[in-house]
N, C-alpha and C positions, 0 to 999 in steps of 0.2 A: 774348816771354813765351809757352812753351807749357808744357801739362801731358797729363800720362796722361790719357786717358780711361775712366779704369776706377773713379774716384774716388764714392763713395757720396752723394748728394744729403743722407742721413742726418749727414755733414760736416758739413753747415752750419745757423746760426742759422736755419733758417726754419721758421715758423707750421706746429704740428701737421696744420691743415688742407691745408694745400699738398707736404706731405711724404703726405699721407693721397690726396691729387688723383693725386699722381704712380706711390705704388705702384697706385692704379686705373686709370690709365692705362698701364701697363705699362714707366712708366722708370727702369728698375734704376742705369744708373750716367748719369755726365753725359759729353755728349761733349766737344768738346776746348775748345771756346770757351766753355761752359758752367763745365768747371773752372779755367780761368784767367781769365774774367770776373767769376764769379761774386760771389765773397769780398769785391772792390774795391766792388761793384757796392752790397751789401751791408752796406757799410759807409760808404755815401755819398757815395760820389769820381765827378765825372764822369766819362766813357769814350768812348774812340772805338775802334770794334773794327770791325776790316778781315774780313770774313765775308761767303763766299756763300752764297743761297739755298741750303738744305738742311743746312747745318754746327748747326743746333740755336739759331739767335739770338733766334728769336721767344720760346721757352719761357725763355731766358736772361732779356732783359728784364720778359717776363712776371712771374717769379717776382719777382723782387727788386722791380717794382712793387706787386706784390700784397704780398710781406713787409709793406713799412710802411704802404700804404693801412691807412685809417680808416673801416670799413663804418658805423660811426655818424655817422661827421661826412657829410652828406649834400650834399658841394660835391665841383666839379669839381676832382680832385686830382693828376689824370696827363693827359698830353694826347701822343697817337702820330701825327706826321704820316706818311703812306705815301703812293709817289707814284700809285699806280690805286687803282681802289675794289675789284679783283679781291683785293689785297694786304691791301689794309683790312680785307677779311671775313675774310680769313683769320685776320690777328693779333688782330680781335675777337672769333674761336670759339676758336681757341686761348686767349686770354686766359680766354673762359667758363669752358672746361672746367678748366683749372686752379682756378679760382675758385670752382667747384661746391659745393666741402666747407664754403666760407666763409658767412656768414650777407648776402644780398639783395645781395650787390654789383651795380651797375649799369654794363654797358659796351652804349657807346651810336656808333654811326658814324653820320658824319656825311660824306655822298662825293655829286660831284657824277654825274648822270644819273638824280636822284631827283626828288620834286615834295619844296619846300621845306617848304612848310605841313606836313606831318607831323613833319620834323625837330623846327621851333618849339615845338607838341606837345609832342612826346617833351622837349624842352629845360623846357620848362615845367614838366616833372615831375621834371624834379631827375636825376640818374648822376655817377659816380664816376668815371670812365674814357671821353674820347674818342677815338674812333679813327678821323680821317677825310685827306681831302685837301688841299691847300693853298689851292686855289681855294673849293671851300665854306666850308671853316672863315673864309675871308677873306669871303665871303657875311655870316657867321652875325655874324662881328666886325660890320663894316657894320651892318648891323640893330640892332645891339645885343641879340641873342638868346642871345649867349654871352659868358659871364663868365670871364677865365681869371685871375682876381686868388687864387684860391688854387688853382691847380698844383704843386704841389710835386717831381713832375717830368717833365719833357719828351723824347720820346724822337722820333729824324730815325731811318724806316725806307728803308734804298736810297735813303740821300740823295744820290746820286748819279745814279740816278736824276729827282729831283725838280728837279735841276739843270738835267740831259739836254732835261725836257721844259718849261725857262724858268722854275722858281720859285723861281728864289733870292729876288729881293726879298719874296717873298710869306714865304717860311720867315722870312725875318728881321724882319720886321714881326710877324710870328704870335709870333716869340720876343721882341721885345720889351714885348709884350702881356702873357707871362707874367712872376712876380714874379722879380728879379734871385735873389731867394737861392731856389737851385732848385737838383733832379741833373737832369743835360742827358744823355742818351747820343745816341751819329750812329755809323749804322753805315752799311757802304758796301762795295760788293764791289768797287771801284776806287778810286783815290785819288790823284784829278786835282788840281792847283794849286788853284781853283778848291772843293774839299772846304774843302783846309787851310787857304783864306780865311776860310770859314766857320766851321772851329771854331774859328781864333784868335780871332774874333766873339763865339761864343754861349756857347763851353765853357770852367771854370774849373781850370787845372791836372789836366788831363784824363789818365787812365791809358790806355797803347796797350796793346790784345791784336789779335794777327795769327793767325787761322789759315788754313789751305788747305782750309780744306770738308771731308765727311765723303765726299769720293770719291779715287782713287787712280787715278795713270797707268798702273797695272796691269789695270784693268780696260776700259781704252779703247786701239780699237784707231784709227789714224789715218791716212787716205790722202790724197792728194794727189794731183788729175786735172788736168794742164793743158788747155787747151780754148779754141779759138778763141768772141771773144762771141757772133757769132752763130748757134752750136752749143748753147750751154746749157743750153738749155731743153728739148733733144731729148736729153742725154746726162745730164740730169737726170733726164729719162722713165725712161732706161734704166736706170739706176742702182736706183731705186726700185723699177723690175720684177723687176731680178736678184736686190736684197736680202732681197724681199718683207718687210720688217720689220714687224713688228704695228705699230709706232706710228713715227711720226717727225716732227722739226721740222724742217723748211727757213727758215734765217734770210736775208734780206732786210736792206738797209739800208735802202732809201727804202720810204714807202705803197704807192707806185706798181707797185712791180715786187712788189712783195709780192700786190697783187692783182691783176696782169697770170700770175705763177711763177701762184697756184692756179686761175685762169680756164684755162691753158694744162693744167694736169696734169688739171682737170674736162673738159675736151673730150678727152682721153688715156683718160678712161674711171675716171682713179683718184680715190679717196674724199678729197680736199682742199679745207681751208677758210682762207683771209684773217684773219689777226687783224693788224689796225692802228689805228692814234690815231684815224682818218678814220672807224671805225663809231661810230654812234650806239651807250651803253651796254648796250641791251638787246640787240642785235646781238650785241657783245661776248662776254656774256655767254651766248647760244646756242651760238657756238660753241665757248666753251669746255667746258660743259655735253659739249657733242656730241664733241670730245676727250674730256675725262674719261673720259668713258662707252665710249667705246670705237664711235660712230656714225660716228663720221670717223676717220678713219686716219694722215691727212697733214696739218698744223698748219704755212703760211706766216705764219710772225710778221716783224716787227720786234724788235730789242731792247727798246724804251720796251715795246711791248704783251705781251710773253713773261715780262717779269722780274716772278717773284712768283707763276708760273706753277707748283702745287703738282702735277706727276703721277709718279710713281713707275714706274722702269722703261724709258722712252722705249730705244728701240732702237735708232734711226739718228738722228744729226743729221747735216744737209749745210748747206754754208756756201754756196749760191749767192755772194754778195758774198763777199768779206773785210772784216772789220771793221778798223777805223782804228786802233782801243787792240786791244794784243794781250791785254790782261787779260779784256776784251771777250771775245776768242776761248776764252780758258781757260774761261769764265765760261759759254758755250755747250759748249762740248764736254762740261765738267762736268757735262753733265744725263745724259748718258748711264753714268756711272762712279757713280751714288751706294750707297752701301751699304747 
């Protein structure tokens, strides 16, 4: 299922205010998963859309959540599991901002590496929209500090992801928490067996849309160094030196070598930080900060720690490892091509 992307957001059924959000934010047409998700979306049907990071997904669900949200009825109505809490802020500032023009909508995350008792708080005083992780959200259940009996619907961000880092049983517990007659959407930039167990599960005669992201093989250039192991890390050096790229990510498979590659490029003299499962969230969270900003130059991630990873423009990715799913690799190199 694909469409132009030149098609007018003015198309479609939705709310003056989020049609109002959009020309204030500057999005003139929809891109491609937006105009072939959209309509279905919209009309009630669960979905499962094959999308990576930067193809336009988060605004896609966003809106059509927002369409039928009920700013009066003051119960929890939408529920977005995302697998980091980096992901989660994301999709709950996006979600804000669209939301802006509406009257007091409440979106609230809810992510593990926080102190709990603030959550409860916040929970106590009532929002429309959560946006957290699987392991919290299963906190909140436990406690009994979260009600999800009137969800109306459910949305699996980089549920593939969530897989990756162990919570299928938790995703599926979380959904059967929420009420049976719901819209379910699961997106996924890969679509391992494993996925398809789980929408046969959770999701009702589900609509498929596939797209390939908003980048192009045209803009990504691609080489291939063979190189003895115990060389790597010296011809990784070099590599890095000769590009001099303003920004780069170097992906890792394991923690480990993730933070052995940036201990080695930091004693090399170059501006490189570690991002893995293994830092504590405020760690995490500096160095991304310090990416963003442009304080560090060199980003060793992991997959699980990278995905959700919102920076525009990256210049070099290098694959130290090769990844196991070649989707995996499309999914990395795609940071570099986005448009």
């Amino acid at each position: 299922m694909t469409s132009s992307n030149s098609e007018s957001f003015s198309s479609l059924t939705l709310k003056p205010e989020l049609l109002e959000a959009l020309a204030r934010l500057g999005y003139a047409s929809m891109t491609e998963i937006q105009a072939a998700a959209l309509p279905a979306l919209l009309d009630g049907k669960d979905l499962i859309g094959k999308a990576k990071t930067g193809s336009g997904k988060t605004a896609t669900f966003a809106l059509s959540l927002l369409n039928k949200l009920q700013p009066k009825r003051y119960r929890i109505q939408v529920l977005v599991l995302c697998p980091t809490r980096e992901l989660a802020t994301q999709v709950a500032d996006e979600t804000r901002k669209l939301a802006k023009a509406m009257h007091n909508v409440k979106v609230l995350t809810l992510c593990g590496g926080q102190s709990i008792g603030p959550q409860i708080g916040s929970l106590e005083h009532g929002a429309h929209i959560i946006v957290g992780t699987p392991g919290r959200i299963q906190d909140h259940l436990r406690k009994r500090t979260l009600d999800l009996s009137n969800v109306e619907t459910l949305v699996l961000d980089e549920a593939d992801r969530m897989l990756d880092m162990g919570f299928m049983e938790e995703v599926e517990q979380i959904a059967e928490q929420c009420p049976r007659e719901r819209q379910t959407l699961l997106f996924s930039a890969t679509f391992p067996d494993k996925i398809a167990t789980l929408a046969k599960k959770i999701l009702q005669t589900p609509v498929q849309v596939t797209v390939e992201g908003e980048h192009s093989d045209a803009h990504i250039e691609q080489r291939f160094i063979e190189v003895e192991e115990r060389d790597k890390l010296e011809l990784l050096s070099r590599v890095l030196r000769a590009t001099q790229a303003p920004t780069a990510i170097v992906f890792a498979n394991m923690k480990q070598d993730c933070a052995d590659i940036a201990e080695f490029l930091s004693d090399q003299g170059a501006s490189a930080l570690a991002l893995h499962g293994d830092l504590e969230q405020r760690e995490r969270d500096s160095v991304l900060t310090r990416f963003v900003q442009g304080s560090c130059r060199i980003l060793v991630a992991t997959d699980v720690a990278a995905r959700g990873l919102d920076v525009d423009d990256v210049a070099l990715v290098v694959n130290a490892d090769l990844p196991r799913d070649d989707e995996v690799y499309v999914h990395r190199i795609g940071r570099t091509g986005r448009a």
